[in-house]
N, C-alpha and C positions, 0 to 999 in steps of 0.2 A: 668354490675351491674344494676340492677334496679331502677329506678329515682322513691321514694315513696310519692306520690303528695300528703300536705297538705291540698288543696282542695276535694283532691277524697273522701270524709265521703259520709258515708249514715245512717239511722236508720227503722227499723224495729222494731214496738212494735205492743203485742198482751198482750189483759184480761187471763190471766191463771184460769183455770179449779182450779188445785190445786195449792196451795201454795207454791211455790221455785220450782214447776216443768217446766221444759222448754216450754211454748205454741206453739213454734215454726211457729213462724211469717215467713209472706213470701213476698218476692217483688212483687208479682202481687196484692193481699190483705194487704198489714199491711205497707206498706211504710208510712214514714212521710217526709213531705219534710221542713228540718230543714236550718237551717242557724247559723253561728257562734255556733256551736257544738265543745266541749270543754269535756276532757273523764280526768278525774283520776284513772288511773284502775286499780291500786294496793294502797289500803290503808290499813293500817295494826297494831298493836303494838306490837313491837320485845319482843322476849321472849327472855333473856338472861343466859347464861348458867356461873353460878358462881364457882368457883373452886379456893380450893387452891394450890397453884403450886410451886414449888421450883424457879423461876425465873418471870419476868413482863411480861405478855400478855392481849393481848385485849380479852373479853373474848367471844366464839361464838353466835351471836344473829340469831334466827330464827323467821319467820313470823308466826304469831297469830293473827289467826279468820280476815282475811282478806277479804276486800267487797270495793267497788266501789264505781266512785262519779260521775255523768253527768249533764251536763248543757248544753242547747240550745236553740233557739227561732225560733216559728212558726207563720208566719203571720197567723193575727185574721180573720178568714172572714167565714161566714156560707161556707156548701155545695155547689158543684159546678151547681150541681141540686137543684131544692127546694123542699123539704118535706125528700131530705136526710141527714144521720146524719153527722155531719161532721166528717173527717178524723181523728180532733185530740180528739174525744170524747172518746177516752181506756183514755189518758194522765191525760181530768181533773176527771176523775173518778178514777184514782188511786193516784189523792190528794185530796180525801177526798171529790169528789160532786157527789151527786147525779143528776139525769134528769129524766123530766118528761115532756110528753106530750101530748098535743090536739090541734084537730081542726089548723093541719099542724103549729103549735106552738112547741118550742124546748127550756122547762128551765132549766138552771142548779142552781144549791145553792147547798153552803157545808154542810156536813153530819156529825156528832159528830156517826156514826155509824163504825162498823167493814170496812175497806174499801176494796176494790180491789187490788191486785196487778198486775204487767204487767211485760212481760218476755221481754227484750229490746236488739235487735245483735245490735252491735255497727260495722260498716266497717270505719276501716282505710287504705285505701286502700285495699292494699292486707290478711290485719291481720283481723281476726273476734272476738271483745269479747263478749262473754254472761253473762248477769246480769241479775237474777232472783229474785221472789218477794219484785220488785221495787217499791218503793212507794216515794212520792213528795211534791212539791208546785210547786206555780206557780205565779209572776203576770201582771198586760196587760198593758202592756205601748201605751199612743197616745203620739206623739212628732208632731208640724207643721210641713208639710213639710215631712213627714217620715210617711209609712207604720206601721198602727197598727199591734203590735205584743201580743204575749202570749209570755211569757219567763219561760222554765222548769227548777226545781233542781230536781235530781231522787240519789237517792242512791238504791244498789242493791246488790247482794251475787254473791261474784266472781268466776268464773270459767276462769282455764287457756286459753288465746286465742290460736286460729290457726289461719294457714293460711286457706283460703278461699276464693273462686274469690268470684271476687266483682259485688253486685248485681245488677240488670236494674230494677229498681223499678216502680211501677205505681202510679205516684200524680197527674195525672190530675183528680180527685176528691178534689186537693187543689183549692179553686175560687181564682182569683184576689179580692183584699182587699178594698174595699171603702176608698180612700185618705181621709183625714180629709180636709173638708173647708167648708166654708159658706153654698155650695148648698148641700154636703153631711153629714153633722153635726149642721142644723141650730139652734137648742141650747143645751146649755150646763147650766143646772139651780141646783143653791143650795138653798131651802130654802121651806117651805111650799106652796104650791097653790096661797094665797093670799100675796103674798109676796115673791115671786121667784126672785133669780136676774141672768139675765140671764148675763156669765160670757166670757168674751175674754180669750179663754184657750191656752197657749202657750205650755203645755207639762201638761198630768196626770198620774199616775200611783200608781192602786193599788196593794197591796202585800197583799196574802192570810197568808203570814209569818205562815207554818205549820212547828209543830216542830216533827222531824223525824227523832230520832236517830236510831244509830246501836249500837243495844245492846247484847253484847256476852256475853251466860252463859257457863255452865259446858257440857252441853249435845247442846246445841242449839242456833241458832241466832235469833234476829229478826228485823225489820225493821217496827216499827212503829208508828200511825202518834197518839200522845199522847195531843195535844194542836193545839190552832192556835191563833191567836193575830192580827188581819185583820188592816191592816194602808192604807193611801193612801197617795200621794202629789198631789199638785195642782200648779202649777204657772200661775196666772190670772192677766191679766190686771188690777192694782189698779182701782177699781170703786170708789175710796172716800167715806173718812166718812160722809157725806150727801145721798150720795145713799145706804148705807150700811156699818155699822161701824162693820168689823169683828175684830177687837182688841176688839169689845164691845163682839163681841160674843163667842170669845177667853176666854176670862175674865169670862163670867157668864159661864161657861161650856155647853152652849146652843146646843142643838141635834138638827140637821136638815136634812130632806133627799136632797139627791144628785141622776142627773140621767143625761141620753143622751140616743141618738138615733145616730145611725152610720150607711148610708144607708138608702135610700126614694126609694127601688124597692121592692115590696113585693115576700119575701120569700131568699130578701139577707139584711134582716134588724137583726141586733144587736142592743138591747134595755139594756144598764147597769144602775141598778140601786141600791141603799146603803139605804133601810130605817132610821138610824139613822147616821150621824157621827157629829162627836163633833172636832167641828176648831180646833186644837190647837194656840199659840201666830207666828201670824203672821212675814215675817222678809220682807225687802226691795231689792227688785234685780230691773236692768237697763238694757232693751232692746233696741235695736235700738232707742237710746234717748226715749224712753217710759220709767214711771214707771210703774211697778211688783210687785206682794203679790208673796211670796213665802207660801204656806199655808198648812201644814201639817195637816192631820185630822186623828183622830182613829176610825173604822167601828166598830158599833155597832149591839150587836142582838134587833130584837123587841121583837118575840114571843121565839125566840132559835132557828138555826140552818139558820137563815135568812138576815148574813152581806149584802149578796149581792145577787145580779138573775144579771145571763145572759142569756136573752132570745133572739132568733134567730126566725125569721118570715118572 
């Protein structure tokens, strides 16, 4: 019998042509090299068959409009080359961002437009599933000490798996990821120009929180991204209310940009940055005998379509 290893996953996603049609991604081209990949692959609502009957029975439930659910994480890091695109740029484009670029510059920001979708093989092992006009969110966690990552949700339209060997994929167009620390993230500032504070950040992470239901009618499915609601967390080293009273700025609803820089080698720099977000009421945590802000913020639009830019350089 065959030992079906846990670990043996892989992913293959590709931009589809047309919409719910297979793009048919392949291990030489469309590999992503994921981690902690997590598949639901049968999601459904039973359709049950009512009858009256001379005697007690359960009565027969069958599967309705069923589709899929994937979750994984890609380390963050431009192209392995510079001036190319990175690998996982199908993924944020089919939640909802757009890119654009110059002058070997690479920005993305979300799109309130029609989006993309991406045709995604799932291997588990020996088993193959396919899920078609997949669409998502996504958001980027830094943690001290820990590799930045991107973290996907994909829902998608199920098709029964097979078996299928399992494929030799090509990621070395994934770079190694710039560690977060002093010499490779020398600040991290919230606040305007004339008044920035620059922050001891022990863990951030924002969520693009895109809402991306499956919606089944009479004739048809569809999968997509109808909202978004952009949040972030912060946990920073309490600065004190003499250096910056953010319970003051909690309180007044006060909008401030937020930004970083991740990487000092040009052409493997990631620049994230939030024109508006607005603190929420700060809470107290305790690190290595240090105090902590634990500090929630909600990302705000400026002009429309602009919570956030990541740009790659």
């Amino acid at each position: 019998m065959t030992l079906l290893l846990a670990q043996r996953r892989a992913l293959l996603a590709k931009i589809e042509t047309t919409l719910g049609t297979d793009a048919q991604p392949t291990a030489a081209e469309n590999a992503i090299l994921v981690a902690d990949l997590s598949l639901a692959p049968l999601l459904a609502e039973q359709a049950r068959r009512t009858q009256n009957l001379a005697y007690f029975a359960s009565p027969e439930r069958h599967v309705a409009t069923p589709h899929a659910e994937l979750s994984f994480a890609v380390e963050c890091a431009p192209a392995a080359t510079a001036q190319q695109t990175p690998a996982w740029d199908p993924l944020l484009k089919a939640c909802g961002c757009s890119a654009s670029s110059d002058n070997n510059t690479l920005v993305y920001k979300p799109s309130s437009a029609t989006t993309q979708t991406l045709s995604l093989h799932i291997y588990m092992h020996e088993t193959r599933h396919v899920l078609t006009a997949c669409r998502g969110t996504f958001s980027i966690r830094l943690e001290a000490q820990e590799f930045p990552l991107l973290l996907f949700q994909f829902r998608g339209r199920y098709t029964t798996p097979q078996n299928y060997p399992f494929p030799q994929g090509d990621t070395d167009s994934f770079a190694l990821p710039a560690l977060p620390s002093s010499s490779s993230l020398p600040s991290f500032t919230l606040g305007e120009q004339n008044e920035r504070l620059s922050l001891g950040v022990e863990r951030f992470q924002f969520n693009l929180n895109n809402s991306f239901p499956f919606s089944p009618r009479l004739n048809e499915e569809s999968i997509d991204i109808v909202a978004r609601e952009p949040d972030a967390t912060l946990v920073i080293r309490d600065p004190g209310t003499a250096q910056r009273n953010l319970f003051a700025t909690a309180e007044q609803g006060q909008k401030i940009p937020l930004q970083f820089t991740l990487g000092t080698e040009p052409g493997k720099r990631m620049h994230f940055r939030c024109p508006k977000v607005q603190p929420q009421p700060p809470q107290y945590r305790e690190s290595d005998g240090l105090q902590y802000l634990n500090l929630p913020l909600v990302c705000l639009p400026d002009a429309g379509d602009d919570e956030f830019s990541l740009t790659l350089n």
